[in-house]
N, C-alpha and C positions, 0 to 999 in steps of 0.2 A: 504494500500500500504506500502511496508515496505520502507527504506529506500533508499536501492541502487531503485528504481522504482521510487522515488519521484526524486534524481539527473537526473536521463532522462528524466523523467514527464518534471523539469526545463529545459532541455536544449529542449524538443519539444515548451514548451511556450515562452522561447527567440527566438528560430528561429521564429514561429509565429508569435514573435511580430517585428523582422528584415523585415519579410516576409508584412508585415500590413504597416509599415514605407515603405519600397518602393513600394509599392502601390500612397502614396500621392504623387512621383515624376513622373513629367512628361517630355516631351524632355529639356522645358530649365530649368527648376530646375534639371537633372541628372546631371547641368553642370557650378549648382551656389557653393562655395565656402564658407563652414562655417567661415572663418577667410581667410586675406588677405592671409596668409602665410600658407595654408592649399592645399589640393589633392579637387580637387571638390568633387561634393559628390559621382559621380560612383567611384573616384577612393578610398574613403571608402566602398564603397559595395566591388571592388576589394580585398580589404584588408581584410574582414571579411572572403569569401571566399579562397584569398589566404594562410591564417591564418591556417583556416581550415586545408585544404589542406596539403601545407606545414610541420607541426607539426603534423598532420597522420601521414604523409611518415615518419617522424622521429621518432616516437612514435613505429612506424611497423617497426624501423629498417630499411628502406628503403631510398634512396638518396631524397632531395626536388625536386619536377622538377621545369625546368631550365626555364620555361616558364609557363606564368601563363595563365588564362582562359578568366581573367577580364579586362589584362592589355598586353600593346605591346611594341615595341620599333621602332623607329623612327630614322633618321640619329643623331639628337643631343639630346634625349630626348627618355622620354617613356610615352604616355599615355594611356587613359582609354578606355575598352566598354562602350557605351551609351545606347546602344539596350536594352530595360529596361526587352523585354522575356528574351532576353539573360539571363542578369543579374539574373533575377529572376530562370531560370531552373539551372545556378551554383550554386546558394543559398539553392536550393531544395536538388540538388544533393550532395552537400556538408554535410548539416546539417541530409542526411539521413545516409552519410559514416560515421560520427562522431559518432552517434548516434548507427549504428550497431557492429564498432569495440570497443566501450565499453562497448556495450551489451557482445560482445564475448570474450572480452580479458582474464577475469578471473582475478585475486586477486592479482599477484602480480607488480613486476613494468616492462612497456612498457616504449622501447626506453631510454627518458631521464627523465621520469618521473617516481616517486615512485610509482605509482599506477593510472590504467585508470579513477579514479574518479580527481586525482590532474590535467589531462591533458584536461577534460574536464569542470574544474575549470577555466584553465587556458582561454579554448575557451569564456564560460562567461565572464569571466572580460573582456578579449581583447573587446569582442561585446557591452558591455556595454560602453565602450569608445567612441566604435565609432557610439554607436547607439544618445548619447550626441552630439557629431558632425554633425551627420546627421540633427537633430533637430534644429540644431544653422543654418544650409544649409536651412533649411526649412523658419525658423525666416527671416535669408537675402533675400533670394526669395520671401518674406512675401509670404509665404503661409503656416505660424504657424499654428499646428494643434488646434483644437481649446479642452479643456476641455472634452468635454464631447468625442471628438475621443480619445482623450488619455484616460479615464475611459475605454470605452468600448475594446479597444484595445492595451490598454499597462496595465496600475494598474489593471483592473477588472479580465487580463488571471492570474497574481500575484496570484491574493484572491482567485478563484473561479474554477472551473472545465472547460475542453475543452469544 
């Protein structure tokens, strides 16, 4: 595989492993709280897909939209989807739009980035934040993944083939 194949290769096994991580949420852990002062955890899932999203339309030269897929608003306030399909087919759909337009973009720089490999740098780190938070949601919820789900399902996609 040469290289530009191995940076989407990585960004198919991060979503993978976003996609594995919400899997272990159920209705009341979608709605436990890594830290006091934190988004519960959909509205991390919101953010990973709004991210996405988001910085597409920017990257495509496109405006952000004004409304997101994950998240609403409210007379004082905005909060989260909980619907965990839901969450899960934005997740899909996202990580497949990511995934095609820097398949296509070609070599030089989109939107506000030097080049479609830096923006979808960018999407890894973002995800990797918040895949950290999500885990910490998990821990308060006590329903810490245990070792061996994490080998099989987070380090082992790292090391090894789909």
């Amino acid at each position: 595989m040469d290289a530009f194949e191995a940076v989407l290769e990585s960004w198919r096994r991060q979503s993978r492993m976003t996609l594995n991580l919400l899997g272990l949420f159920d209705e009341r852990l979608i709605r436990v709280k890594p830290a006091e002062d934190s988004w519960i955890a959909a509205g991390h899932f919101a953010d990973i897909h709004g991210c996405r999203v988001g910085w597409l339309a920017r990257a495509q030269g496109l405006p952000e939209p004004e409304e997101g897929d994950l998240w609403f608003t409210t007379e004082d306030s905005w909060d989260f989807v909980t619907d965990l399909a839901v969450i899960r087919d934005c997740l899909e759909r996202s990580a497949a739009e990511v995934e095609e337009f820097v398949r296509s973009a070609g070599d030089g720089p989109v939107g506000c980035y030097d080049h479609p490999v830096i923006f979808l740098q960018h999407q890894l780190w973002h995800e990797g934040y918040h895949f950290g938070m999500l885990h910490l949601a998990l821990r308060q919820g006590e329903a810490e993944p245990s070792a061996e789900w994490e080998e099989e399902n987070v380090w082992g996609l790292w090391r090894g083939r789909l």
